[in-house]
C-alpha positions, 0 to 999 in steps of 0.5 A: 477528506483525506490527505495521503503521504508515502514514504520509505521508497528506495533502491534496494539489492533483490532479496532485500525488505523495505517498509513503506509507510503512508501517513493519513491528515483528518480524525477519521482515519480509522474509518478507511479501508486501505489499499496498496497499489504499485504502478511499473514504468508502461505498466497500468497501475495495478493493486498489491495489497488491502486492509480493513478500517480495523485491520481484521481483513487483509487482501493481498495479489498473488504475486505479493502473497507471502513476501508482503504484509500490510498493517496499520497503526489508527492511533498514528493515522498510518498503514504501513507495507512490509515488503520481504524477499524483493525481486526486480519485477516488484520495481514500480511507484507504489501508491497508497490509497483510501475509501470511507467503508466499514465493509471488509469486502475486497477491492482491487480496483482502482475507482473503488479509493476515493483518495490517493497518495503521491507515490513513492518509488521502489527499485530493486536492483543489484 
């Protein structure tokens, strides 16, 4: 079992960063892939980003690439979301979320995370 908290939401001007960060319970952090997912309002909840269980593989959605990084820290049970150059359609919830796996596969779906964050909003407006 794993515990998941976000953190670092917030309204920011278009062109602006955020970090998010999401917090992990348990002593077994470092076996989880992690996964970024973002949900905007009528929107389905869609995948942003992905790491491996040791950060060696990260996946991103085209629409994130090159303005998002995802990274991870197992010795403070967190992954973090740097996120550059925002525009309004990046505004949504977005979630963290979690799957027991030493596979660097890709996974974009949402039934491939067991465990899931209770979100953190993003709004970026002027």
């Amino acid at each position: 079992q794993v515990q998941l908290i976000e953190s670092g939401g917030g309204l920011v001007q278009p062109g602006g960063s955020l970090r998010l960060s999401c917090a992990a319970s348990g002593r077994t952090f470092s076996s989880y892939a992690m996964g970024w997912f973002r949900q905007a309002p009528g929107k389905e909840r869609e995948f942003v980003a992905q790491i491996s269980w040791n950060g060696d593989r990260t996946y991103y959605a085209d629409s994130v690439k090159g303005r998002f990084t995802i990274s991870r820290d197992n010795a403070k049970n967190t992954v973090y979301q740097q996120m550059n150059s925002l525009k309004p359609e990046d505004t949504a919830v977005y979630y963290c979320a979690a799957v027991q796996t030493f596979s660097g596969r890709y996974r974009n779906r949402l039934d491939e995370y067991n465990y899931w964050g209770q979100g953190t909003q993003v709004t970026v407006s002027s």
